[in-house]
C-alpha positions as CSV (number, residue, x, y, z in Angstrom):
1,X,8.4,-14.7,0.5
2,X,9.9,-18.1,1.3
3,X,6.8,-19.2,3.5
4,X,4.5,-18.7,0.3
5,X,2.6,-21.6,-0.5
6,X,1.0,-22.1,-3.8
7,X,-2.8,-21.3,-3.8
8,X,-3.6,-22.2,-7.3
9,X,-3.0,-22.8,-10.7
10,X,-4.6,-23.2,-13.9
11,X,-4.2,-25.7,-17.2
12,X,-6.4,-25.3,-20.7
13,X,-8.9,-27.7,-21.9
14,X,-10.3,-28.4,-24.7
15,X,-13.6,-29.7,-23.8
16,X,-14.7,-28.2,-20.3
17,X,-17.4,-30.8,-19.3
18,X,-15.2,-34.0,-20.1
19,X,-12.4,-32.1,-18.2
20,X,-14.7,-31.3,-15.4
21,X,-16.1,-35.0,-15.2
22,X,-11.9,-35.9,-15.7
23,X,-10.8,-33.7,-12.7
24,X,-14.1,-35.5,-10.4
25,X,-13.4,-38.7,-10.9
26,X,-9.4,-37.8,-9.5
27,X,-12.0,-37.2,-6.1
28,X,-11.3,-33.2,-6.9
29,X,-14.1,-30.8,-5.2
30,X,-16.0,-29.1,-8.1
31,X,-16.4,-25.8,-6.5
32,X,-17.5,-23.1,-9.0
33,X,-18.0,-23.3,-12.9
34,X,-19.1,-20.2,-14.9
35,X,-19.9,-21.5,-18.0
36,X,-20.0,-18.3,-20.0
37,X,-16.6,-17.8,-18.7
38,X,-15.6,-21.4,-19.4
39,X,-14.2,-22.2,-16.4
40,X,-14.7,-24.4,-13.5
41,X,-12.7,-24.4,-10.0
42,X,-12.0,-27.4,-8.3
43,X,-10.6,-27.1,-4.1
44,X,-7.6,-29.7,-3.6
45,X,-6.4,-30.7,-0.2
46,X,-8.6,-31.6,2.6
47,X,-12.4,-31.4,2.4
48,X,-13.2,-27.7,3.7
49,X,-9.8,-26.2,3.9
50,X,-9.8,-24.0,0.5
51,X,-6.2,-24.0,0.3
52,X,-5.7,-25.0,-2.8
53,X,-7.5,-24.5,-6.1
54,X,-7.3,-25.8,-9.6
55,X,-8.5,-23.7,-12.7
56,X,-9.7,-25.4,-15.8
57,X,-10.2,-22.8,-18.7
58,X,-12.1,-24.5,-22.1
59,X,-9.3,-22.1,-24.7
60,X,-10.0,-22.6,-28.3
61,X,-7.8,-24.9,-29.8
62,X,-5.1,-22.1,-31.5
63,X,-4.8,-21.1,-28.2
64,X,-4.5,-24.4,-26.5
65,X,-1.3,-25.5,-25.1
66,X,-0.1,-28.3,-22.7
67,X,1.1,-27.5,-18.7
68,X,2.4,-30.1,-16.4
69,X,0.9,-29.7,-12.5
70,X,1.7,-32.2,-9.5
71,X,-0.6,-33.4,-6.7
72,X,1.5,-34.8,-3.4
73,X,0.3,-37.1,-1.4
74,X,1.3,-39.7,1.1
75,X,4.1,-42.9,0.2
76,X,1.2,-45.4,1.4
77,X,-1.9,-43.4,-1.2
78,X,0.8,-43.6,-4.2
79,X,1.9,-46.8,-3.4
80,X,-2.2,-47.8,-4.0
81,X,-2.3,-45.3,-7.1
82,X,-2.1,-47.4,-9.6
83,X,-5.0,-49.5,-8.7
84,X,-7.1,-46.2,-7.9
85,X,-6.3,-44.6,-11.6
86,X,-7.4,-47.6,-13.4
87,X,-10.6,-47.7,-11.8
88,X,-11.3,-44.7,-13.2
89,X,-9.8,-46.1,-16.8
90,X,-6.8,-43.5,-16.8
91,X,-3.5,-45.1,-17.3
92,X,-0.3,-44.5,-16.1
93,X,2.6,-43.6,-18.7
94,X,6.3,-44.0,-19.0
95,X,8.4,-41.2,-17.2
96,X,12.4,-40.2,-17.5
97,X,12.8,-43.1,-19.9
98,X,11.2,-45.9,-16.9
99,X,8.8,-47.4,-17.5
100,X,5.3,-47.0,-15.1
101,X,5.8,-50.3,-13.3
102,X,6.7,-48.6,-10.3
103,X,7.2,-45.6,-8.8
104,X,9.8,-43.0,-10.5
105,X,12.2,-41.2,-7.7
106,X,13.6,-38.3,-8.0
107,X,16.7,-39.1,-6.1
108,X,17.6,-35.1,-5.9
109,X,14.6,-34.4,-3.9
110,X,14.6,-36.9,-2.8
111,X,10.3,-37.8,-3.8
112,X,8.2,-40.5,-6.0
113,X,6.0,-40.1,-8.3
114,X,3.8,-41.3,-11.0
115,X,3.1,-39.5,-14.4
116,X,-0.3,-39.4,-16.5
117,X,-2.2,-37.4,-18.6
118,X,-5.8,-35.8,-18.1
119,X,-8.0,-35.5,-21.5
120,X,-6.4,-32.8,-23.3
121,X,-2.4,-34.7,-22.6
122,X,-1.8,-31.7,-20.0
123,X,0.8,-33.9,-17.5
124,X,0.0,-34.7,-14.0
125,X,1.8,-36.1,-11.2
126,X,1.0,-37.6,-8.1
127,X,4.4,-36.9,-5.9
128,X,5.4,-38.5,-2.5
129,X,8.3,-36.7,-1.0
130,X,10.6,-39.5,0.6
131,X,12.6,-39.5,3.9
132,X,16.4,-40.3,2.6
133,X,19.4,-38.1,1.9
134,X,19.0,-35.9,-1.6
135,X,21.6,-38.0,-4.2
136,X,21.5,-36.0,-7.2
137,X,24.2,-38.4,-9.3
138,X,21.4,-40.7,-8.8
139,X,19.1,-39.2,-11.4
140,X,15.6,-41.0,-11.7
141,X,15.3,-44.3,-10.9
142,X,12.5,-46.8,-9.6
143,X,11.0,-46.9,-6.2
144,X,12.5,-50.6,-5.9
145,X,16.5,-49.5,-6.2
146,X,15.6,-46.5,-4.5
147,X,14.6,-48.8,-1.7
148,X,17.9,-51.2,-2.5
149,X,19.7,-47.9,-2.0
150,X,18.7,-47.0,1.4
151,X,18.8,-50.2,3.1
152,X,22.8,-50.6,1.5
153,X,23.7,-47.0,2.8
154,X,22.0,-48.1,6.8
């Protein structure tokens, strides 16, 4: 169905309470654990909704593997991400061969984003979909010539 939204997903951890206390410090909603399961839920989105849910599973480690999951969010919130994320002590890493100075855009989408990792090296993202014609030849490139870009093609 093409209105489908996704509801929610799920990554492996290695350590369930260091994830758990990983995943609340991003401001994620701890909303269920069932610890002889070794799970915990967290709601996304805004407080109350339930419209989204991340699933953290504690897997032992021959059956641990990595997943890569974005958050979106406004232009302005990851504009201020990099300040938010090293409050916390988490640090931003290199993405599509730029480094994390800046924003990375995905000029086919056209969106921004910025790349780390949570305890167990799954990948997030925190992704800003931009207002601008989709330019594919592009590829990725930083928020600043992404920016140089646009005002050129007004």
């Amino acid at each position: 169905m093409k209105t489908a939204k996704l509801y929610e997903t799920h990554v492996y951890s290695k350590n369930l309470e260091k994830s758990i206390e990983f995943y609340q410090s991003l401001d994620l909603e701890l909303a269920y654990v069932i610890h002889e399961r070794r799970v915990a839920f967290f709601w996304l989105g805004e407080p109350g909704t339930k419209e989204q849910m991340l699933g953290v599973w504690e897997v032992p480690e021959d059956q641990f593997f990595k997943k890569h999951f974005a958050f979106t969010i406004s232009l302005e919130e990851l504009l201020d991400l990099p300040q938010f994320l090293a409050g916390k002590g988490i640090n931003l890493r290199p993405s599509f061969g730029l480094d994390e100075s800046e924003p990375v855009v995905h000029a086919w989408m056209p969106a921004a984003s910025y790349y780390f990792e949570d305890p167990d090296g799954n990948s997030l993202e925190y992704i800003s979909v931009l207002e601008g014609t989709p330019q594919p030849e592009l590829g990725a490139i930083h928020f600043s010539k992404w920016n140089q870009l646009q005002s050129a093609n007004q």
